[in-house]
Backbone of each chain as ProteinMPNN parsed JSONL, in Angstrom:
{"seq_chain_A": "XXXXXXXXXXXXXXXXXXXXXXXXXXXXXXXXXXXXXXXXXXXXXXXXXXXXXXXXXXXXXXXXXXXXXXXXXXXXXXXXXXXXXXXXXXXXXXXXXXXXXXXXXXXXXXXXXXXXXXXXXXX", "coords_chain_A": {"N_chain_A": [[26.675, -22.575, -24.315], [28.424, -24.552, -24.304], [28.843, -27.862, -24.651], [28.655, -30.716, -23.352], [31.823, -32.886, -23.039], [32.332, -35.615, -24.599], [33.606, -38.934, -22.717], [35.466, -40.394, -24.667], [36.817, -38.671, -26.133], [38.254, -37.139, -24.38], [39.736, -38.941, -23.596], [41.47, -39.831, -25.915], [42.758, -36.703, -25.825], [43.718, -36.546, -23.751], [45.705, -38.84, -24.29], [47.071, -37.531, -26.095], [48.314, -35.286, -24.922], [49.749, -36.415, -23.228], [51.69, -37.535, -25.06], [52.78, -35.767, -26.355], [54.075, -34.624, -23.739], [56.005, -36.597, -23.11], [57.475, -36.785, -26.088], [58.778, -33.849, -25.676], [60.373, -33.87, -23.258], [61.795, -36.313, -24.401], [63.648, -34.848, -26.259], [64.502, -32.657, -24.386], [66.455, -34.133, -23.056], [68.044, -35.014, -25.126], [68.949, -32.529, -26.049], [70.318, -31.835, -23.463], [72.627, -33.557, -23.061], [73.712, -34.782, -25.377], [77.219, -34.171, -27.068], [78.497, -32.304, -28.867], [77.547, -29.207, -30.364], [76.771, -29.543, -32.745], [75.348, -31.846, -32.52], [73.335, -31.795, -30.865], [71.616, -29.886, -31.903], [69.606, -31.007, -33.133], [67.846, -32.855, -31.612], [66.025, -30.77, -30.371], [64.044, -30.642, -32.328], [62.165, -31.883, -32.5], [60.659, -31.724, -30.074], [59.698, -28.634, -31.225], [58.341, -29.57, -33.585], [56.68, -32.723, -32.618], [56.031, -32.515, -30.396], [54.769, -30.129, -29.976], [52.951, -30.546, -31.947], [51.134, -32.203, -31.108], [49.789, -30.608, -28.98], [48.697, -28.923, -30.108], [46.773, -30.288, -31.783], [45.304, -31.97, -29.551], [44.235, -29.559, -27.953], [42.251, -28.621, -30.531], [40.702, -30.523, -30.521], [39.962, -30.754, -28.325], [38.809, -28.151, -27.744], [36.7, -28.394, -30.314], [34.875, -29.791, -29.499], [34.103, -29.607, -27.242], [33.023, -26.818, -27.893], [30.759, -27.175, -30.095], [31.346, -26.441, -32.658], [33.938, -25.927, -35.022], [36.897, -25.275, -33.816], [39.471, -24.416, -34.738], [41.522, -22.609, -34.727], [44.447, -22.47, -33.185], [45.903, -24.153, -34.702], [47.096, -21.993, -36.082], [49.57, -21.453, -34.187], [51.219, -23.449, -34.845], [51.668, -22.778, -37.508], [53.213, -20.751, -37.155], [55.044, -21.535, -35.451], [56.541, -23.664, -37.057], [57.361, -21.502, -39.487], [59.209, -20.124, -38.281], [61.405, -21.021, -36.334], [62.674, -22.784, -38.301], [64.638, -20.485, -39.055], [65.317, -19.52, -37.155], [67.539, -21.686, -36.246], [69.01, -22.129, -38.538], [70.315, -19.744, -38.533], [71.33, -20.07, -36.21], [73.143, -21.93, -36.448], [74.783, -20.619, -38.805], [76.374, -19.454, -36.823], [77.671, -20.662, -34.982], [79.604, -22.115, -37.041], [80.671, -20.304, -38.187], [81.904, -18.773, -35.851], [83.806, -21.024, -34.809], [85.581, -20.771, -37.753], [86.907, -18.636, -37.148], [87.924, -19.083, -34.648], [89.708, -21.32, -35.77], [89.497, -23.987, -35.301], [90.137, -27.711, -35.041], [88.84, -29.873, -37.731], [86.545, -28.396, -39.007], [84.68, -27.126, -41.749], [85.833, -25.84, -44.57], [85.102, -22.278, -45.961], [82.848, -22.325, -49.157], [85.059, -22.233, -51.312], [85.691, -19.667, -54.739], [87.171, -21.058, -56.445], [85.7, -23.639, -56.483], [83.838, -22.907, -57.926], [84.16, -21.898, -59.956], [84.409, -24.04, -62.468], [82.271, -24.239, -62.925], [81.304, -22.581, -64.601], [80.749, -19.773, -62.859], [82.06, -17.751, -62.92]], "CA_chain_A": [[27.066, -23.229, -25.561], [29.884, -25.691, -24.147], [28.401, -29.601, -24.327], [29.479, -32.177, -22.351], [32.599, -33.463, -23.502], [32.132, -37.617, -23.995], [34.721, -39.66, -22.129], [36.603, -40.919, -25.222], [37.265, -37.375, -26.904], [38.836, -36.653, -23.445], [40.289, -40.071, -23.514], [42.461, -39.24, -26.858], [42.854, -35.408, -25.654], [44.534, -37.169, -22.584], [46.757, -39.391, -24.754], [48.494, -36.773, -27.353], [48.932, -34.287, -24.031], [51.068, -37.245, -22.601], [52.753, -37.992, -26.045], [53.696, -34.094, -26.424], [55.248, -34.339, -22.477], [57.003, -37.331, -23.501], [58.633, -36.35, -26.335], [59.1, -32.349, -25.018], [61.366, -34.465, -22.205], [63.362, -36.414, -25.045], [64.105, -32.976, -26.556], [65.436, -31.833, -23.638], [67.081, -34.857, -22.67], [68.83, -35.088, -26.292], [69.448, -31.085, -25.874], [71.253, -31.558, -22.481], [73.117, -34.324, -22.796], [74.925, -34.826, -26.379], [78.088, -33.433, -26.911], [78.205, -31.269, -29.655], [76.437, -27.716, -30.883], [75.798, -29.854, -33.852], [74.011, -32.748, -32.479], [72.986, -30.6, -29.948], [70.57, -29.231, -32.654], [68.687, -31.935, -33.759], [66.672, -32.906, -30.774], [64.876, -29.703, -29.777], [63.085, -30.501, -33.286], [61.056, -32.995, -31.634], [59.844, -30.796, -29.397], [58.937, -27.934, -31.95], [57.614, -30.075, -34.162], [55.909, -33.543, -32.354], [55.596, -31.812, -28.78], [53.812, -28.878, -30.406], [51.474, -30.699, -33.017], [50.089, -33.107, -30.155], [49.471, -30.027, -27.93], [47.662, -28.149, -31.014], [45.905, -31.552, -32.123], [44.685, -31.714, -28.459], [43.653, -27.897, -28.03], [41.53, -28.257, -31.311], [39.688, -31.699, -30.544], [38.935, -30.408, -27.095], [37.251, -26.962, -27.7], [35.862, -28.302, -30.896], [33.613, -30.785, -28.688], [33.289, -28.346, -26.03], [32.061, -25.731, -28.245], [30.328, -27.01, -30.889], [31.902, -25.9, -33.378], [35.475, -26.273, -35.419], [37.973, -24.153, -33.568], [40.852, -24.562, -35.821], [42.466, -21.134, -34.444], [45.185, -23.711, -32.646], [46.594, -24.492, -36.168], [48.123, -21.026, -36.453], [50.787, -21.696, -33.503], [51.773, -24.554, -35.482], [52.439, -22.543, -38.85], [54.142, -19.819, -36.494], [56.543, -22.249, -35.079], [56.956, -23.904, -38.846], [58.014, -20.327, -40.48], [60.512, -19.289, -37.851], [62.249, -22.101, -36.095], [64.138, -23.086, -38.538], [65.362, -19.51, -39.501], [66.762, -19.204, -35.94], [68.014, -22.842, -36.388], [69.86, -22.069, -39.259], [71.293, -18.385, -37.888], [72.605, -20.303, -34.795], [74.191, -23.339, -36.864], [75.701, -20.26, -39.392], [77.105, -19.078, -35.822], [78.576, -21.542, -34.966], [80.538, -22.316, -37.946], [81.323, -19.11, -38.004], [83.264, -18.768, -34.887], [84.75, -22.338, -35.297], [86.515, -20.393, -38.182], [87.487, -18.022, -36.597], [89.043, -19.687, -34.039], [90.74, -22.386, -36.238], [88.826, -25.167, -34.222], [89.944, -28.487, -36.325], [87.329, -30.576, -38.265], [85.719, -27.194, -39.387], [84.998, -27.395, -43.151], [86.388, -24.409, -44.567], [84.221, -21.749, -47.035], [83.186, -22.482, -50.532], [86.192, -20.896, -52.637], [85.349, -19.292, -56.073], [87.864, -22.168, -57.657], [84.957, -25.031, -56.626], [82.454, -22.457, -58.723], [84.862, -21.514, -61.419], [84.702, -25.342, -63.061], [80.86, -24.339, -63.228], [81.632, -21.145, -65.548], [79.957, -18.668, -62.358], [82.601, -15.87, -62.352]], "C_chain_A": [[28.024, -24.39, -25.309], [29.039, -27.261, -23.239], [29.398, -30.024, -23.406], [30.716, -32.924, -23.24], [32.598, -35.143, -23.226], [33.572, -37.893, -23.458], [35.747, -40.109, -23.561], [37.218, -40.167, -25.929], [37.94, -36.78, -25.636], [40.084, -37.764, -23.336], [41.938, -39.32, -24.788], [43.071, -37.6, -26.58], [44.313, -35.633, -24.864], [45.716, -37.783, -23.152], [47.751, -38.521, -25.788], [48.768, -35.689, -25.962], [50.032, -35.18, -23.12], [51.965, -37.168, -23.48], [53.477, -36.728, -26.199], [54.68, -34.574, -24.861], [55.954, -34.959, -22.712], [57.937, -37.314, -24.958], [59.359, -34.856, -26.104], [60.938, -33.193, -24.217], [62.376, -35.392, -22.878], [63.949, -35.902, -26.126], [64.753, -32.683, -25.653], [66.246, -32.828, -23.157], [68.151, -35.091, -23.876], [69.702, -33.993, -26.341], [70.752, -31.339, -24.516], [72.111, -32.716, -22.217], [74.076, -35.046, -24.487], [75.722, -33.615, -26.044], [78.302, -32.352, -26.947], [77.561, -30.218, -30.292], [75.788, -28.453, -32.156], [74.953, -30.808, -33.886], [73.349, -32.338, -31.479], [71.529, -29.959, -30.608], [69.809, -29.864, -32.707], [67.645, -32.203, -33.011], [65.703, -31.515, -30.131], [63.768, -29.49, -31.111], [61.938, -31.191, -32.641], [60.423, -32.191, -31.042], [59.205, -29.238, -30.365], [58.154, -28.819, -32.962], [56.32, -31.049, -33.784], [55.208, -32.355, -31.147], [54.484, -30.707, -29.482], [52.304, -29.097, -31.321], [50.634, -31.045, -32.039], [49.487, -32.022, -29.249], [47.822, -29.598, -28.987], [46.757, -29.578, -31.314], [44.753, -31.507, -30.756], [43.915, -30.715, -28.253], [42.444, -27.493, -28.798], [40.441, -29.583, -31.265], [38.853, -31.187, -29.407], [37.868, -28.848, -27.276], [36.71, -27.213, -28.824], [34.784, -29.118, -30.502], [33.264, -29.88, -28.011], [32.299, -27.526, -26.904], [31.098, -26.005, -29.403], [29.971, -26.596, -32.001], [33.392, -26.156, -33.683], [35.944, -24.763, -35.03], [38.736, -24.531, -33.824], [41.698, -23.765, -35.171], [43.954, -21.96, -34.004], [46.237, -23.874, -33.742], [47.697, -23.371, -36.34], [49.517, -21.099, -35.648], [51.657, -22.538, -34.123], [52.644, -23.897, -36.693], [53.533, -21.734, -38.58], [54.8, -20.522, -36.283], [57.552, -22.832, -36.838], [57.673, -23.129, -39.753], [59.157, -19.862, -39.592], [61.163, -20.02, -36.899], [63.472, -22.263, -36.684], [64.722, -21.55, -39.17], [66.018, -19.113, -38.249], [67.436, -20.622, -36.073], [69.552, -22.444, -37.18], [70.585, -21.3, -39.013], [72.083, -19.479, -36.874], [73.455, -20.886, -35.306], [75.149, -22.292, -37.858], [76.48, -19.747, -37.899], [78.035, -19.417, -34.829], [79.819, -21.796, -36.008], [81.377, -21.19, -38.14], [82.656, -18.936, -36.889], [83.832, -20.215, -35.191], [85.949, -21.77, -36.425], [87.259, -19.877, -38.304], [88.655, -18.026, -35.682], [89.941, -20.944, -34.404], [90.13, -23.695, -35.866], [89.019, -26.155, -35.493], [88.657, -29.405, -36.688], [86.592, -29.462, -38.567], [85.644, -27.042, -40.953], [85.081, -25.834, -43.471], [85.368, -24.169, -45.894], [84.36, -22.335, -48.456], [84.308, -21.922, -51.229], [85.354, -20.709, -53.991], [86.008, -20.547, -57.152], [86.655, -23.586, -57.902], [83.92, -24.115, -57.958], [83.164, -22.14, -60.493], [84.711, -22.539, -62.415], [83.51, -24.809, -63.652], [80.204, -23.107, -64.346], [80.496, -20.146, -64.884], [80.486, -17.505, -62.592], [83.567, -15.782, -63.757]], "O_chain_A": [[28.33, -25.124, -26.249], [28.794, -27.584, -22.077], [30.502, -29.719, -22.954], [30.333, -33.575, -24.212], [32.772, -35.763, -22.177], [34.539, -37.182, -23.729], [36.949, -40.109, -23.298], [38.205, -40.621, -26.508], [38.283, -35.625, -25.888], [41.228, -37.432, -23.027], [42.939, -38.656, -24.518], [44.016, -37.341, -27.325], [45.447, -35.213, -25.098], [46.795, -37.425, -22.68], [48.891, -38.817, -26.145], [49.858, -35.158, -26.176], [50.953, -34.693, -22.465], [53.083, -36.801, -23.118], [54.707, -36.684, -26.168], [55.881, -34.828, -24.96], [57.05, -34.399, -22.712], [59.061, -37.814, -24.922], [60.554, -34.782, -26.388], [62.111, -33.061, -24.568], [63.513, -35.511, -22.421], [64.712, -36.534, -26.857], [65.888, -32.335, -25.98], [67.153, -32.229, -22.58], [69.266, -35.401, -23.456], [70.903, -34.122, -26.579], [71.93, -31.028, -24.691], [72.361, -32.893, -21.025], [75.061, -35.776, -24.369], [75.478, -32.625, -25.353], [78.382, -31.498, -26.064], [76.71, -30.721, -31.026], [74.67, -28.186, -32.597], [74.054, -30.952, -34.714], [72.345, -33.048, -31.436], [70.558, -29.625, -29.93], [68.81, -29.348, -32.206], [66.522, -31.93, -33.436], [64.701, -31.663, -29.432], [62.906, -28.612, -31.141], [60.839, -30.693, -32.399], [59.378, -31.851, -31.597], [58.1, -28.849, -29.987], [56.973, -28.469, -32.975], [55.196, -30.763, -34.195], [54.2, -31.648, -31.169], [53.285, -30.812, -29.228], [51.256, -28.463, -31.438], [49.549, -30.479, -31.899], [48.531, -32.465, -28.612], [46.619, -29.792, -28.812], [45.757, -29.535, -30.598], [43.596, -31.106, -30.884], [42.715, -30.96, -28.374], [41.674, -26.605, -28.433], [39.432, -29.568, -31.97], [37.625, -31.123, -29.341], [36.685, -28.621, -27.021], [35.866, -26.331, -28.984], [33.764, -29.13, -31.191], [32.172, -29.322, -28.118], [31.079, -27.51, -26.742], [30.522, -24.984, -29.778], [28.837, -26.38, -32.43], [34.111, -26.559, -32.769], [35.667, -23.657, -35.496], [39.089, -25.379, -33.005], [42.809, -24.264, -34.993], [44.676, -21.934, -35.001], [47.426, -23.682, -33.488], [48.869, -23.603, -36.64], [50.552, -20.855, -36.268], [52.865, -22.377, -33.953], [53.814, -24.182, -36.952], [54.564, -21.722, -39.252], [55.716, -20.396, -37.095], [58.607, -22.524, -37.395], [58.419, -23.592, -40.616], [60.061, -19.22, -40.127], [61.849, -19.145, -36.371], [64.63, -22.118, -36.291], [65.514, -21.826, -40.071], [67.077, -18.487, -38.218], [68.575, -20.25, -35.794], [70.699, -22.437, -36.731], [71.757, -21.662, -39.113], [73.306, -19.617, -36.856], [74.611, -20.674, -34.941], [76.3, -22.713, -37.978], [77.672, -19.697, -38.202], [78.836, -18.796, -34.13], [80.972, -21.624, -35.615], [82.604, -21.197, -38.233], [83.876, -18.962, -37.055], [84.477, -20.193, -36.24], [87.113, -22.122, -36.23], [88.212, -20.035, -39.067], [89.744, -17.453, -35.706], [90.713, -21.496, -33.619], [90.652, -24.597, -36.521], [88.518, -25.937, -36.596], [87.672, -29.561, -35.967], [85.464, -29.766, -38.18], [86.739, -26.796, -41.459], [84.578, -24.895, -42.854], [84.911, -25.037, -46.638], [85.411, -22.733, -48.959], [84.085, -20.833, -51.759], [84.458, -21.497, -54.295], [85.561, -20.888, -58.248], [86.583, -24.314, -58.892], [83.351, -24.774, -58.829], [82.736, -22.182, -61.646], [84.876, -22.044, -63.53], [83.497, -24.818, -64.883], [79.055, -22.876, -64.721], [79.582, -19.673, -65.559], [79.887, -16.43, -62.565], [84.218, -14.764, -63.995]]}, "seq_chain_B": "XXXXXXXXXXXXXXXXXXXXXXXXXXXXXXXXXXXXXXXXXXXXXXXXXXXXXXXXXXXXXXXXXXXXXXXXXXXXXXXXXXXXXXXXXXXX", "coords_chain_B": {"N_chain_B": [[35.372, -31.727, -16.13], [36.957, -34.872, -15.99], [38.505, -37.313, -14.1], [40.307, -38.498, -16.05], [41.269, -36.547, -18.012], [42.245, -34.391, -16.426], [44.339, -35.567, -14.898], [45.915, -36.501, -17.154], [46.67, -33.775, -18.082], [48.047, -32.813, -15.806], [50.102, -34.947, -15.904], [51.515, -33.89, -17.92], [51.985, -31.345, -17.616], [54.281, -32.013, -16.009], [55.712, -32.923, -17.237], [57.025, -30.663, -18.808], [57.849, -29.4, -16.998], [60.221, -30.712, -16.114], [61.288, -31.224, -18.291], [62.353, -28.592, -18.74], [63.843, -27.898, -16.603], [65.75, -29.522, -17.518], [66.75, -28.342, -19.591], [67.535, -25.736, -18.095], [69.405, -26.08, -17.432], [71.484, -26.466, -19.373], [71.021, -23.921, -20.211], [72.861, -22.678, -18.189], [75.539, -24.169, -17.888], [76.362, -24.152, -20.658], [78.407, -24.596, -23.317], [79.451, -22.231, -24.999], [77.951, -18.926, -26.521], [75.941, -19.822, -28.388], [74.717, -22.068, -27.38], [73.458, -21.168, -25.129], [71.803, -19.399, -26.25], [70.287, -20.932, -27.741], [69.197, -22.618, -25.782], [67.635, -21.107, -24.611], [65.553, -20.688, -26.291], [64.317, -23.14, -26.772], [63.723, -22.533, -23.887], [61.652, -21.106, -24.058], [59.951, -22.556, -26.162], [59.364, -24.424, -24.205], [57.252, -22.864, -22.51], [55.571, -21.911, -24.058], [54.371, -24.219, -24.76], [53.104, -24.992, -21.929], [51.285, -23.052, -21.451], [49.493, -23.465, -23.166], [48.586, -25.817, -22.437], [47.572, -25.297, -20.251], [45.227, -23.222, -20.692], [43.525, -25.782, -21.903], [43.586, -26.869, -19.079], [41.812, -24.781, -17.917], [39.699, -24.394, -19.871], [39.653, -22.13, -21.421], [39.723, -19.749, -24.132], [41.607, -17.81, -23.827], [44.112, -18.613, -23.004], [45.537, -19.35, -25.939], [46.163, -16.966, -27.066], [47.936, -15.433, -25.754], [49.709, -18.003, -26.015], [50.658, -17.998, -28.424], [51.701, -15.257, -28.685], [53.961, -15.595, -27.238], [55.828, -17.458, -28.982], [55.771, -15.32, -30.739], [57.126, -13.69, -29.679], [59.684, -15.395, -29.232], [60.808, -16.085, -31.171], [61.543, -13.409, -32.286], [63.714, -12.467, -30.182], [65.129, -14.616, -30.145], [66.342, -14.953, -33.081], [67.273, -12.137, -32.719], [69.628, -12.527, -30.804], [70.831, -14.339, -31.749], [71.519, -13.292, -34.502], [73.228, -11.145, -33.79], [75.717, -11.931, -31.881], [76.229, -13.17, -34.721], [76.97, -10.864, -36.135], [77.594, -9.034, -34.482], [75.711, -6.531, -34.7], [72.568, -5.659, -34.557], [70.61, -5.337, -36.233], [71.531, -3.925, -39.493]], "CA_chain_B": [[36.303, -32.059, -16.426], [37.23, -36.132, -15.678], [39.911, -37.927, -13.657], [41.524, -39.222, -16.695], [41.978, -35.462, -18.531], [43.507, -34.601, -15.443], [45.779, -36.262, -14.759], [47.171, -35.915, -18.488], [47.045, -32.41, -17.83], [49.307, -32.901, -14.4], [51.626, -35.449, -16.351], [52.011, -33.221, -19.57], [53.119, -30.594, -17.004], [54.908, -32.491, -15.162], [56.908, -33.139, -18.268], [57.543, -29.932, -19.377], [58.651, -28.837, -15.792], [61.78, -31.598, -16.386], [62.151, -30.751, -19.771], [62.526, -27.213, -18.494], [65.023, -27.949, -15.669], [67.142, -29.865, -17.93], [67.379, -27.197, -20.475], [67.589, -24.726, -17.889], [70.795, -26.876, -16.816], [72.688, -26.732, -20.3], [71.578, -22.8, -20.347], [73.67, -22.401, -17.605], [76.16, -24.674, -17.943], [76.615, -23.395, -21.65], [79.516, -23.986, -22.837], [79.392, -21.41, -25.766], [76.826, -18.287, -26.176], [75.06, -20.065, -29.01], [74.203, -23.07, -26.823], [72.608, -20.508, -24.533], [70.373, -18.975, -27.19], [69.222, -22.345, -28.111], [68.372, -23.339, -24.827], [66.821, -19.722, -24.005], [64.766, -20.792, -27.508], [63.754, -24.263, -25.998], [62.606, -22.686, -22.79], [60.313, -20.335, -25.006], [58.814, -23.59, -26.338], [58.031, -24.853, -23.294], [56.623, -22.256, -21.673], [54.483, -21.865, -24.863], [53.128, -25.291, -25.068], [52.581, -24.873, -20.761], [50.381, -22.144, -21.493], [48.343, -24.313, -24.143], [47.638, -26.889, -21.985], [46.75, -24.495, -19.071], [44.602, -23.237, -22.001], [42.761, -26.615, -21.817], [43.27, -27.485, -18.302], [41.01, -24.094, -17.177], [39.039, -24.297, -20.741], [39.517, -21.022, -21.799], [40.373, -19.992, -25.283], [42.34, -16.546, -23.917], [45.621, -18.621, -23.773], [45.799, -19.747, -26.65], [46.806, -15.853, -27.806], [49.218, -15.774, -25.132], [50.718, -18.978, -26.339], [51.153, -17.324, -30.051], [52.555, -14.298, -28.457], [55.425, -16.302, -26.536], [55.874, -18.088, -29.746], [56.367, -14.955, -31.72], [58.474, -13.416, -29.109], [60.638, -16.33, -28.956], [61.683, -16.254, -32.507], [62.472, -12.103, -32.333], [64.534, -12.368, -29.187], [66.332, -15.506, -30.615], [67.153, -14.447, -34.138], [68.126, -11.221, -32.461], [70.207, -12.545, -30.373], [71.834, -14.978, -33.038], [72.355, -12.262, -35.14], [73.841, -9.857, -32.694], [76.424, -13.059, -32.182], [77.102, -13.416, -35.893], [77.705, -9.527, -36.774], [77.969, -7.304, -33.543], [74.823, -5.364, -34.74], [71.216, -6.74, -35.237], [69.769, -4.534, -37.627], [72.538, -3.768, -40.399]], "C_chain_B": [[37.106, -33.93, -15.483], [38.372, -36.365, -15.359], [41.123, -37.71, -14.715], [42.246, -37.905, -17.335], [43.065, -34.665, -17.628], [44.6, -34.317, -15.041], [46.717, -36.367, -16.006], [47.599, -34.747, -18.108], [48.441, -32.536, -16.416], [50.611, -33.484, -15.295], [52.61, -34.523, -17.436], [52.709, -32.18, -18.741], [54.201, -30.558, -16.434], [56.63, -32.35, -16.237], [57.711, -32.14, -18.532], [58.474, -29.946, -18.079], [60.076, -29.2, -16.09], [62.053, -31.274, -17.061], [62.767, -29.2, -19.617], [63.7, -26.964, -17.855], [66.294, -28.655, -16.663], [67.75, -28.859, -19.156], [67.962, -26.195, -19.978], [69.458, -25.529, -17.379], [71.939, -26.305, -17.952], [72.409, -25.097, -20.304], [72.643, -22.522, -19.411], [74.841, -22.571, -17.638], [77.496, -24.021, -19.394], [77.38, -24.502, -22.807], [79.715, -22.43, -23.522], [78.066, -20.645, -25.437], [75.849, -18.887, -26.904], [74.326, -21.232, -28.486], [73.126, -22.353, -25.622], [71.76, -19.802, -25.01], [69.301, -19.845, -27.362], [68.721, -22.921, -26.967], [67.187, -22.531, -24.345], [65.381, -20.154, -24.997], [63.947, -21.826, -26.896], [62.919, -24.013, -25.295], [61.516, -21.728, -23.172], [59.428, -21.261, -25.27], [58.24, -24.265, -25.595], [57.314, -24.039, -22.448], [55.335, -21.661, -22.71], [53.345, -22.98, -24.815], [52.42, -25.35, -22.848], [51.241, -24.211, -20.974], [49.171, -22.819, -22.717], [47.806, -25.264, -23.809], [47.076, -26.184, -20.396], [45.528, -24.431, -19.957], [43.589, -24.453, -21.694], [42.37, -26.716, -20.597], [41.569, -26.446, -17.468], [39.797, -23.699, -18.59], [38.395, -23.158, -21.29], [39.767, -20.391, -23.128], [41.151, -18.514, -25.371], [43.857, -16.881, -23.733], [45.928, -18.957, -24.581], [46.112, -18.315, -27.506], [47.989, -15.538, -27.28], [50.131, -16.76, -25.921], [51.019, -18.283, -27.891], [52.181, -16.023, -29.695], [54.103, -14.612, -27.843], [55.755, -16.672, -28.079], [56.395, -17.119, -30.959], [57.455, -14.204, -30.857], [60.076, -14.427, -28.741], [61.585, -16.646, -30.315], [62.719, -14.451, -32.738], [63.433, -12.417, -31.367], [65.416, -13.623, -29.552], [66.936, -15.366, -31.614], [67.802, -13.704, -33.905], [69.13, -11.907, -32.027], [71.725, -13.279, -31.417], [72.441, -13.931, -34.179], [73.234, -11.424, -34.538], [75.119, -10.723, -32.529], [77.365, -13.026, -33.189], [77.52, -11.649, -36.232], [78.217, -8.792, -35.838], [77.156, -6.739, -33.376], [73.479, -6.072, -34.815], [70.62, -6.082, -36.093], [71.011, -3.759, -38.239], [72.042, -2.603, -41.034]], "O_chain_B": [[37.702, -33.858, -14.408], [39.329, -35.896, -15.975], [42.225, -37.174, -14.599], [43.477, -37.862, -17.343], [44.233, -34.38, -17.888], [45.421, -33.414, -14.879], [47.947, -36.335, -15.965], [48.777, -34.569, -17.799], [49.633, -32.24, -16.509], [51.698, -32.928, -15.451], [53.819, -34.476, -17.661], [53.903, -31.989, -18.97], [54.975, -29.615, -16.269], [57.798, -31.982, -16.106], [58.928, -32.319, -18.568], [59.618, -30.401, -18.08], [60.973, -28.379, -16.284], [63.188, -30.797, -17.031], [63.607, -28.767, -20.407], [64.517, -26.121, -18.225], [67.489, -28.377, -16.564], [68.923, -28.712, -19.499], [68.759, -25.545, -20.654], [70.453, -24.891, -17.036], [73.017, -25.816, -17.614], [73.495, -24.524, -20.399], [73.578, -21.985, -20.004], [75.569, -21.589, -17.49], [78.675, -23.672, -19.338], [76.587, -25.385, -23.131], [80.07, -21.498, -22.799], [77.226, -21.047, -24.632], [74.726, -18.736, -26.424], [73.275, -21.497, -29.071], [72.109, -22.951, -25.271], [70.827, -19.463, -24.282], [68.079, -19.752, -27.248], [67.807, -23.736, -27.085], [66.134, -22.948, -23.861], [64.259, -19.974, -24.524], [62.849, -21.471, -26.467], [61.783, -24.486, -25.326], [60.498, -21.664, -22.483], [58.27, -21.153, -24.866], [57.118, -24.75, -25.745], [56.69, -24.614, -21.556], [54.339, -21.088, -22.267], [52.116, -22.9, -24.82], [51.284, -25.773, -22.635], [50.192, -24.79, -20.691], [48.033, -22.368, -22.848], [46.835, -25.769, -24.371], [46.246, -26.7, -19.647], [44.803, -25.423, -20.037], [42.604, -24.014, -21.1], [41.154, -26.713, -20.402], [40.645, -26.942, -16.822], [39.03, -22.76, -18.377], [37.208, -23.01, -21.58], [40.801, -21.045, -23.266], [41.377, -17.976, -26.455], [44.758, -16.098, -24.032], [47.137, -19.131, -24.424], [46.325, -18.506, -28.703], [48.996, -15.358, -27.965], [51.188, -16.372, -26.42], [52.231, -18.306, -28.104], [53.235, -15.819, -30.298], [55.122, -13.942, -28.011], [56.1, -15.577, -28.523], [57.099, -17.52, -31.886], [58.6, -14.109, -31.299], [61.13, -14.126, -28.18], [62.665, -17.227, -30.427], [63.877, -14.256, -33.109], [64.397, -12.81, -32.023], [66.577, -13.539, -29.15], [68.148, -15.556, -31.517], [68.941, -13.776, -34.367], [69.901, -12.078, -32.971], [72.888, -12.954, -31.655], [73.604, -13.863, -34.576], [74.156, -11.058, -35.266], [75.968, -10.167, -33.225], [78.589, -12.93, -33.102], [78.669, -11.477, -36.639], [79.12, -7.985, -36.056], [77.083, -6.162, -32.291], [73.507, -7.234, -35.221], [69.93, -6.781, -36.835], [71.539, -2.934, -37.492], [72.669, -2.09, -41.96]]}, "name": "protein", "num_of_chains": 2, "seq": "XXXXXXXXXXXXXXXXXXXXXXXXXXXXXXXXXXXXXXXXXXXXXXXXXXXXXXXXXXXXXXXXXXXXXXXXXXXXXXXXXXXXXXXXXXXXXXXXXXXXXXXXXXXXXXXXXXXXXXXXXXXXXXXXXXXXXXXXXXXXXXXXXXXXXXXXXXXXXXXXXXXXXXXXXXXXXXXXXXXXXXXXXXXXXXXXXXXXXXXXXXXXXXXXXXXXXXX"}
């Protein structure tokens, strides 16, 4: 069942499996080289997000030529990364802030109080 | 399978490899534990998308369950860990 893949559906296959390595590498180059835990965060999106579509984009052009047929399956890694990323994202960044308040660390914005909600007639 | 796929395939690995070493740099390095979750998280993603372009390079479609399984183990073992972090406990 697995055709001949033409040269220019290998051609484009070839070009988003570069564009994923190249941004994967300025993900990790953003990751290991800012300062801060909080810009620290930002670049490893690139890599779950671009790095990961171009792989899946790739993955689903090539076995749907190969096989003759739409293999989509590919897609689901994508929604998996999409639903739980940013829920460790967000845990680490409350974990951070967290200790920061703990330890006093300045520039740390301190908790909502009940007085900012009180204006808003919550409590 | 043609020159030109390839040799993407080599470069795309090539990439991760670096992207791998330099993450594996700041896990070490650290300074905090949550910078070592997030890098531990990172090297989950690339050892997911590795396995997706192996996946192509040997044109098989049995890693591409692998790569979902890294992908969901990489979110338990990192939330855990982030939680475990923020409370002490991971399941409350």
């Amino acid at each position: 069942m697995s055709a001949a893949v033409p040269l220019w559906v290998e051609g484009v296959v070839a070009a988003l499996l570069v564009l994923s390595g190249v941004f994967v590498v300025i993900a990790a180059i953003g990751f290991s080289f800012l300062r801060d835990f909080f810009q620290r965060m930002h670049p490893p999106a690139l890599a779950y997000t671009f790095g990961n579509w171009c792989v899946t984009l790739a993955s689903i052009v090539y076995f749907s030529t190969r096989e003759e047929r739409v293999a989509a399956h590919p897609v689901l890694i994508t929604v998996t990364l999409a639903m739980t990323v940013p829920v460790t994202t967000v845990l680490l960044a409350r974990v951070t802030l967290f200790r920061r308040r703990m330890a006093n660390a300045p520039g740390t914005p301190l908790p909502m109080t009940s007085s900012h909600r009180s204006t808003e007639g919550m409590e | 399978m043609s020159a030109l796929l390839s040799g993407a395939v080599l470069a795309a690995l090539g990439c991760y490899a670096v992207a791998s070493i330099l993450v594996l740099v700041r896990l070490v390095r650290g300074p905090r534990a949550q910078d070592r979750v997030f890098a531990l998280d990172l090297l989950y993603c690339c050892a997911m998308l590795v396995t997706l372009v192996l996946g192509i390079r040997y044109q098989s479609d049995v890693y591409y369950e692998a790569a979902l399984l890294i992908a969901l183990f990489s979110f338990v073992s990192s939330s855990g860990l982030a939680k475990f972090i923020l409370r002490g406990e991971v399941i409350e």
